[in-house]
N, CA, C and O of each residue as an XYZ file, in Angstrom:
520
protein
N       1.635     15.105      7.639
C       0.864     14.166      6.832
C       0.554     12.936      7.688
O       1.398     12.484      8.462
N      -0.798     12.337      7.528
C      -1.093     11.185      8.331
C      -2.002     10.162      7.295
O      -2.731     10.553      6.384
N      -1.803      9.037      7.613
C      -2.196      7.736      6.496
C      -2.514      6.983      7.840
O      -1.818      6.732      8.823
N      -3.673      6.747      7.555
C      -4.097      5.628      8.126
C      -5.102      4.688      7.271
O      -5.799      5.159      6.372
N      -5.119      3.241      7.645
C      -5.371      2.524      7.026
C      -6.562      1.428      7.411
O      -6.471      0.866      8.503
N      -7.582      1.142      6.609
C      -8.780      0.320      7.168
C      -9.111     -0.811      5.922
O      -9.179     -0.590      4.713
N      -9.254     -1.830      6.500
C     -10.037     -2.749      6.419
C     -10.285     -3.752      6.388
O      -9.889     -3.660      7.549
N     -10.715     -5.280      6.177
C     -10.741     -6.243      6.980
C      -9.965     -6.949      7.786
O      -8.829     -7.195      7.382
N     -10.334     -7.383      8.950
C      -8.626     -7.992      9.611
C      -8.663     -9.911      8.749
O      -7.778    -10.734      8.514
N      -9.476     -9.899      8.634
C      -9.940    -11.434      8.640
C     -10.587    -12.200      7.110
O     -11.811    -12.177      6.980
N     -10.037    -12.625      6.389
C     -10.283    -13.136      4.948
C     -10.509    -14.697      4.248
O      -9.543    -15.291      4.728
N     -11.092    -15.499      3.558
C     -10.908    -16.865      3.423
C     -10.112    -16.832      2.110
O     -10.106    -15.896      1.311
N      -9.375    -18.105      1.995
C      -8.736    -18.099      0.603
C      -9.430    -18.027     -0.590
O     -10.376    -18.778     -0.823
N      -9.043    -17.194     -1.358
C      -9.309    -16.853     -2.631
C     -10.384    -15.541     -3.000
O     -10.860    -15.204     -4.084
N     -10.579    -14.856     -1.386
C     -11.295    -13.747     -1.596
C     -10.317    -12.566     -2.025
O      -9.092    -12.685     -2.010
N     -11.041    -11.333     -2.435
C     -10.158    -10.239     -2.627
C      -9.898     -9.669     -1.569
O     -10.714     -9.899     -0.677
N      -8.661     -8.679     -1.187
C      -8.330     -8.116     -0.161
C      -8.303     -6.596     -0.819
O      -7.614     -6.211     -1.763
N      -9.288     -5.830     -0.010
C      -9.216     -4.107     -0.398
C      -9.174     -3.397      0.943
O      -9.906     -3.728      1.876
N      -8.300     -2.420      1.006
C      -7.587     -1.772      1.807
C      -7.859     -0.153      0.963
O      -7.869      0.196     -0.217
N      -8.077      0.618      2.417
C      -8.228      2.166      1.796
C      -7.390      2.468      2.725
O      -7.419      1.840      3.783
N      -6.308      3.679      2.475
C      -5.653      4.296      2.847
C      -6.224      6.229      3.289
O      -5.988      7.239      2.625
N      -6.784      6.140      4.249
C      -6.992      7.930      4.018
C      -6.115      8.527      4.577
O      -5.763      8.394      5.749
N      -5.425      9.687      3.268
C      -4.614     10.290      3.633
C      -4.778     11.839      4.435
O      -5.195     12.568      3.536
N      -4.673     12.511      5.449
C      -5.296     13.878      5.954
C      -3.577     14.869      5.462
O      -2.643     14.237      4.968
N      -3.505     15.976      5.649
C      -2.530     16.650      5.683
C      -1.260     17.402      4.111
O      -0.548     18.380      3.882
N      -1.749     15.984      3.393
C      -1.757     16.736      1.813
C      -2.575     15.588      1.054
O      -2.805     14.385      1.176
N      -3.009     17.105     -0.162
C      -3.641     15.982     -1.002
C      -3.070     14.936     -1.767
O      -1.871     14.998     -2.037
N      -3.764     13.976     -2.157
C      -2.598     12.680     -3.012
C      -2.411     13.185     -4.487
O      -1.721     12.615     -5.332
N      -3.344     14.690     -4.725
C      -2.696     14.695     -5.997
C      -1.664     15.744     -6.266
O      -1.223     15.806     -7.414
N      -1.170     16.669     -5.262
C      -0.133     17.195     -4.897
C       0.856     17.120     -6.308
O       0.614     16.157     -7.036
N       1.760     17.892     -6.676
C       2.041     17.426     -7.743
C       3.684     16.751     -7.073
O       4.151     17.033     -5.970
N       4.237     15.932     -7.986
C       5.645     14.944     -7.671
C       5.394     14.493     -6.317
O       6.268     14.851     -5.527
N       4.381     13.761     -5.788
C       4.055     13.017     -4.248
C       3.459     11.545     -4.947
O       2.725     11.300     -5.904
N       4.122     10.789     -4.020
C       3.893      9.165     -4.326
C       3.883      8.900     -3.160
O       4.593      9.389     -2.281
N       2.499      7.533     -2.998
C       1.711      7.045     -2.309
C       2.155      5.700     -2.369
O       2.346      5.240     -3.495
N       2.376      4.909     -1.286
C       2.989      3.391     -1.809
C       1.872      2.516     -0.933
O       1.004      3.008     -0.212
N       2.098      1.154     -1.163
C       1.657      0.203     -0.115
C       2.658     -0.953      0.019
O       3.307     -1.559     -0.834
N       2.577     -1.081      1.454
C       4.133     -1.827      1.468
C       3.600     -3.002      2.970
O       3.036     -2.408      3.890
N       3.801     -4.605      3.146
C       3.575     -5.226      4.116
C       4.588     -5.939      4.488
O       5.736     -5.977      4.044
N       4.119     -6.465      5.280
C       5.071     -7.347      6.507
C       4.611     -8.908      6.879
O       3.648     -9.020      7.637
N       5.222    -10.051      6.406
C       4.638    -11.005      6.590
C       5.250    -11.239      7.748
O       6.335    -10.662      7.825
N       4.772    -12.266      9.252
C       5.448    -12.796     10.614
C       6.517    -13.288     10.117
O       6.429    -14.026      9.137
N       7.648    -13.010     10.638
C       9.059    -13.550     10.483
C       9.733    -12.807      9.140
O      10.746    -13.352      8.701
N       9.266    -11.645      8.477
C       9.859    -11.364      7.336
C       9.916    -10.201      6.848
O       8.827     -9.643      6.989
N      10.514     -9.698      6.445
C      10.857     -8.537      5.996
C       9.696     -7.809      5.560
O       8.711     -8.418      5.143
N       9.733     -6.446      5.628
C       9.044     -5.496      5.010
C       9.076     -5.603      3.457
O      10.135     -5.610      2.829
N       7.519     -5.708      2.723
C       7.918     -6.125      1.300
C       6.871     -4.704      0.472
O       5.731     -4.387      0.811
N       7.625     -4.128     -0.546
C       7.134     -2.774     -1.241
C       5.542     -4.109     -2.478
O       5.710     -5.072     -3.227
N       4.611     -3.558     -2.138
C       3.575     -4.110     -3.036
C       2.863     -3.067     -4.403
O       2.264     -3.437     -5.413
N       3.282     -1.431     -3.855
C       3.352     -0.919     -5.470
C       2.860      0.714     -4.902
O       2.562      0.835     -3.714
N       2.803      1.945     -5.847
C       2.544      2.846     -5.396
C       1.874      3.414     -6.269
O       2.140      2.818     -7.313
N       1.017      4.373     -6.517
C       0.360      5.616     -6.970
C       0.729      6.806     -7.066
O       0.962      7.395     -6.011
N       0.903      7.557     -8.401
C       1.789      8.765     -8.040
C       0.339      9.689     -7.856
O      -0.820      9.301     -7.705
N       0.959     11.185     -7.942
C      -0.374     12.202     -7.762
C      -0.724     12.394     -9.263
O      -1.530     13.318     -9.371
N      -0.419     11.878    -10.379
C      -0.984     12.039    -11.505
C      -2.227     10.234    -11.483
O      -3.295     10.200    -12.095
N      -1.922      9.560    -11.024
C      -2.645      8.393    -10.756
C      -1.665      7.003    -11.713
O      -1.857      5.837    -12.061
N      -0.537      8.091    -11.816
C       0.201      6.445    -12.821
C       0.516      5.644    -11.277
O       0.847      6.112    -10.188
N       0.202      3.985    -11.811
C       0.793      3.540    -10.613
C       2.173      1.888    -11.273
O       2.520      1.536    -12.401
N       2.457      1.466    -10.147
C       4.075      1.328    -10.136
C       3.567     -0.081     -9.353
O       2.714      0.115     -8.487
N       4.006     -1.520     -9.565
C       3.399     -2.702     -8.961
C       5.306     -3.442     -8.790
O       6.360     -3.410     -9.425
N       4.911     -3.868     -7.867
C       6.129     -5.490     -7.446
C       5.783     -6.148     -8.941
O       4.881     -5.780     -9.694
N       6.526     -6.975     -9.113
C       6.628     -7.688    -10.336
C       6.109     -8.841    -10.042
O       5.370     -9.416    -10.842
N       6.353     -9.241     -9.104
C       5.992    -10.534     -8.375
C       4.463    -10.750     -7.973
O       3.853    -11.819     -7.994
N       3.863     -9.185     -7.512
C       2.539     -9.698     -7.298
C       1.618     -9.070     -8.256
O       0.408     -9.049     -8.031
N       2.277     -8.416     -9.609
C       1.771     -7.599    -10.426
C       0.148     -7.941    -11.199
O      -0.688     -7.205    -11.723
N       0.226     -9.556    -10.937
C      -0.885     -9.814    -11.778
C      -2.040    -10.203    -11.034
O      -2.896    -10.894    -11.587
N      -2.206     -9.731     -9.489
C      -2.874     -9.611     -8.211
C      -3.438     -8.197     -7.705
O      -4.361     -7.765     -7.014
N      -2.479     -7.784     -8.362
C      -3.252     -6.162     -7.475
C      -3.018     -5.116     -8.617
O      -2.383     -5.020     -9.667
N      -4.179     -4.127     -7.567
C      -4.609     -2.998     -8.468
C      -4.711     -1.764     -7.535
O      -5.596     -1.760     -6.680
N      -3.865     -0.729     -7.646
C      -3.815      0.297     -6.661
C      -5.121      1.492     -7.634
O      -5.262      1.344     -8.848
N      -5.597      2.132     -7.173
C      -6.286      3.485     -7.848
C      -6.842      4.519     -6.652
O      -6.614      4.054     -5.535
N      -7.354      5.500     -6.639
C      -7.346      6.359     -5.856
C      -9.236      7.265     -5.522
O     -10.096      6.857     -6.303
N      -9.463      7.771     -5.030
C     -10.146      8.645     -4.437
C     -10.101      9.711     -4.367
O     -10.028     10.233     -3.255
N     -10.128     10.503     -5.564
C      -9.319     12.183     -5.316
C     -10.754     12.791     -4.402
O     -10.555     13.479     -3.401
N     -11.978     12.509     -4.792
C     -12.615     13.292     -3.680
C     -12.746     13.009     -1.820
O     -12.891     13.817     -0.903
N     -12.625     11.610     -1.824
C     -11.954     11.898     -0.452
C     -10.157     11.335      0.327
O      -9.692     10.805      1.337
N      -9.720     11.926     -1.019
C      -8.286     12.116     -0.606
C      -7.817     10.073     -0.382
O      -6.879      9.877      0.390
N      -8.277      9.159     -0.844
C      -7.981      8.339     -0.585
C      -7.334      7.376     -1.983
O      -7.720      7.483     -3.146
N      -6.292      6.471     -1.482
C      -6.206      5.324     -2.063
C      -5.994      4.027     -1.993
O      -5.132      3.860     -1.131
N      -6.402      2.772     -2.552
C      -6.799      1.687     -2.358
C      -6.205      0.725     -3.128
O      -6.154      0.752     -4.358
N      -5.651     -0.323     -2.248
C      -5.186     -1.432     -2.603
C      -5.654     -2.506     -2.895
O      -5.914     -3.020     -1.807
N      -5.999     -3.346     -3.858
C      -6.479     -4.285     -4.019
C      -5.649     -5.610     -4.465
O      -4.805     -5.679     -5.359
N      -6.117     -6.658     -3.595
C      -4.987     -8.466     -4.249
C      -6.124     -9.431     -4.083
O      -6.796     -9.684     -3.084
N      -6.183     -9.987     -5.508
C      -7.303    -10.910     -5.231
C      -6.583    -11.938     -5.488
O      -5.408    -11.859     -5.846
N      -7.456    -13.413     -5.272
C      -6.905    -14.486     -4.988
C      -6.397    -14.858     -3.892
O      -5.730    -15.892     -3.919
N      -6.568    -14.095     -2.539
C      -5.870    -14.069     -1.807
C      -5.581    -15.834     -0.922
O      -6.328    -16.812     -0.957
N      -4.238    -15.676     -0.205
C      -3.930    -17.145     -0.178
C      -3.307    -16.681      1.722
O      -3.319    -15.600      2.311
N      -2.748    -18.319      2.244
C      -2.754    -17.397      3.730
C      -1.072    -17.048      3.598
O      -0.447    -16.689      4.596
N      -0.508    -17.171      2.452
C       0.831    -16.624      2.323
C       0.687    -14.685      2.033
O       1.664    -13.941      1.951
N      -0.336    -14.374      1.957
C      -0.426    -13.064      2.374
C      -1.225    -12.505      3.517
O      -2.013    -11.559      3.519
N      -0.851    -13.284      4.467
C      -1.053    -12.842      5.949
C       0.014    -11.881      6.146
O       1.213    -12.140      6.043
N      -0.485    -10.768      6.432
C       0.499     -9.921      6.510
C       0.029     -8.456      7.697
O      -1.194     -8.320      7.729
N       0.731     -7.515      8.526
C       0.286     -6.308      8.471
C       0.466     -5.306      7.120
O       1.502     -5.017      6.522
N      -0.460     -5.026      6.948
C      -0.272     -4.329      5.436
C      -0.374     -2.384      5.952
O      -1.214     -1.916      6.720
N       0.539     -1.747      5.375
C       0.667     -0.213      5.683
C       0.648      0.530      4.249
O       1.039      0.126      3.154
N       0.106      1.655      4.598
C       0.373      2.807      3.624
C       1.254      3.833      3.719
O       1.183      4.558      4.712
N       2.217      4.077      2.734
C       3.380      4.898      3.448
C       3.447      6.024      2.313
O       2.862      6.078      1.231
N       4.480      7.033      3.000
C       4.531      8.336      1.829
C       5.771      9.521      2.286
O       5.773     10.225      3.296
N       6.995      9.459      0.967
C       7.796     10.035      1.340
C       7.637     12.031      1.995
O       6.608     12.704      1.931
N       8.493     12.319      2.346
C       7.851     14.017      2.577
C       8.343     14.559      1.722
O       7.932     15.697      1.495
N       9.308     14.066      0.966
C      10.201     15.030      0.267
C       9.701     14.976     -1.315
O       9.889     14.015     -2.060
N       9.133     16.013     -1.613
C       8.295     16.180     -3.290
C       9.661     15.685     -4.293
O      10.752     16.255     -4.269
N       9.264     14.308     -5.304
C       9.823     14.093     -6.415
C      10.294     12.218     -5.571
O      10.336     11.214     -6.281
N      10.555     12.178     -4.174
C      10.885     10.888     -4.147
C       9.826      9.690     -4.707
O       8.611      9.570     -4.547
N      10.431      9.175     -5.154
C       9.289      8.304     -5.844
C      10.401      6.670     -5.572
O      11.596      6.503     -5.819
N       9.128      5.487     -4.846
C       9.927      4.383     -4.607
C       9.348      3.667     -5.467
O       8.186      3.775     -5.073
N       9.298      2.864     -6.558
C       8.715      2.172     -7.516
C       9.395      0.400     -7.594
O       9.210     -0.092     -8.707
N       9.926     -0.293     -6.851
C      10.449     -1.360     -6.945
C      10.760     -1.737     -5.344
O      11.063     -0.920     -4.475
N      10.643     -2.846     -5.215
C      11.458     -3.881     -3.762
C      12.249     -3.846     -3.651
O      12.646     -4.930     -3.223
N      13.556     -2.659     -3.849
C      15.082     -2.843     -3.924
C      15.077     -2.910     -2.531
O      14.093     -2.493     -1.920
N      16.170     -3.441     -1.860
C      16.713     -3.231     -0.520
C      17.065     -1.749      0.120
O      17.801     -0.795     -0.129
N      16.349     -2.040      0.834
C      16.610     -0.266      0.893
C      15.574      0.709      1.473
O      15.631      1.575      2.346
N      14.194      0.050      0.318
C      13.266      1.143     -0.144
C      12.610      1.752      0.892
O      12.046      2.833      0.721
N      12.620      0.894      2.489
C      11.796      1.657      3.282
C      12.138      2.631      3.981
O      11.398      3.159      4.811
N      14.156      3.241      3.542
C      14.132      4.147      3.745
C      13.383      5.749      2.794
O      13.428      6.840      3.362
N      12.925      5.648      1.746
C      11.988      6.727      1.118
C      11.272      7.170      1.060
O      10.926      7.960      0.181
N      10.415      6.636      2.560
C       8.989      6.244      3.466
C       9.640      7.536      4.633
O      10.719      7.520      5.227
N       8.485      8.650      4.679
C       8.840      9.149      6.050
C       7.540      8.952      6.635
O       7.504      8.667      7.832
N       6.482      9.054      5.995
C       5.237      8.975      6.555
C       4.463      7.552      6.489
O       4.270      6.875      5.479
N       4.184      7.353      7.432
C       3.543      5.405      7.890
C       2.595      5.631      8.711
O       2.634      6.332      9.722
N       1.185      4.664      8.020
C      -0.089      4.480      8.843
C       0.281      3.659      9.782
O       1.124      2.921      9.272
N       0.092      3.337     11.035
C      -0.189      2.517     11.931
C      -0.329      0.792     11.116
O       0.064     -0.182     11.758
N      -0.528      0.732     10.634
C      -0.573     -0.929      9.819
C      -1.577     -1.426     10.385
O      -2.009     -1.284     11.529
N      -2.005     -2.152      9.334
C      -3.708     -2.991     10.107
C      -3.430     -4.474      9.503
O      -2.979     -4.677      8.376
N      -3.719     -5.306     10.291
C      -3.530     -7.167     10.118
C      -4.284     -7.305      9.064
O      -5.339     -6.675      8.980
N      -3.938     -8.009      8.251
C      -4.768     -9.137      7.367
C      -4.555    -10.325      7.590
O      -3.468    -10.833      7.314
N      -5.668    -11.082      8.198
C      -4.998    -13.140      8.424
C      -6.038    -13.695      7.345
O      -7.262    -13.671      7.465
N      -5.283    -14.219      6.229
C      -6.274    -15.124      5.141
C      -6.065    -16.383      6.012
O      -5.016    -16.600      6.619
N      -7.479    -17.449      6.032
C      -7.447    -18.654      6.996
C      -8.780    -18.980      6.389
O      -9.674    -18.347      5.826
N      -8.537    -20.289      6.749
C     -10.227    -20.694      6.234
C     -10.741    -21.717      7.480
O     -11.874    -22.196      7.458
């Protein structure tokens, strides 16, 4: 399975940030397979921002729940992250990740979670700046 991830490196405050994830190697609607999106701010931990299962229920941080909107692409196998309002406290590399093992499902920021991740896009920058 391979996830890779596109799109803008470069944002001003308060625009939306949308990110597509294309996944090659299984489909996302596979049945018991979950799709996450998870970033990295400079100096800080890896943070879980929410996932998509293969039925399309999806699963948000609590914290940035009222910012983003994950939904999907079943015809070209893709799914997409969206955070609007964006501020430069979400400067981040942002990745798409996906366990191998059918039924793991990571739905929360517990400590931990990026072990349930076997599969990781390359990560692509986002710098909000004005």
């Amino acid at each position: 399975v391979q996830l890779q991830e596109t799109g803008p490196g470069l944002l001003n405050p308060a625009q939306t940030l949308s990110l597509i994830c294309t996944v090659s190697g299984r489909s996302i609607t596979t049945n018991s397979y979950y799709w996450g999106w998870i970033r990295q701010a400079p100096g800080k931990g890896r943070e879980w921002l929410g996932a998509i299962a293969f039925s399309g229920l999806t699963y948000y941080n609590p914290s940035l729940k009222s910012r983003t909107a994950i939904f999907r692409d079943t015809t070209n196998n893709q799914f997409t992250l969206q955070l609007t309002a964006v501020t430069p406290e979400d400067t981040a590399v942002y990745y798409c990740a996906a366990p191998a093992t059918r039924g793991v499902r990571c739905d929360s920021n517990a400590q931990g979670f990026t072990l349930l991740y076997d599969y990781w896009g390359q990560g692509t920058q986002v710098t909000v700046s004005s």
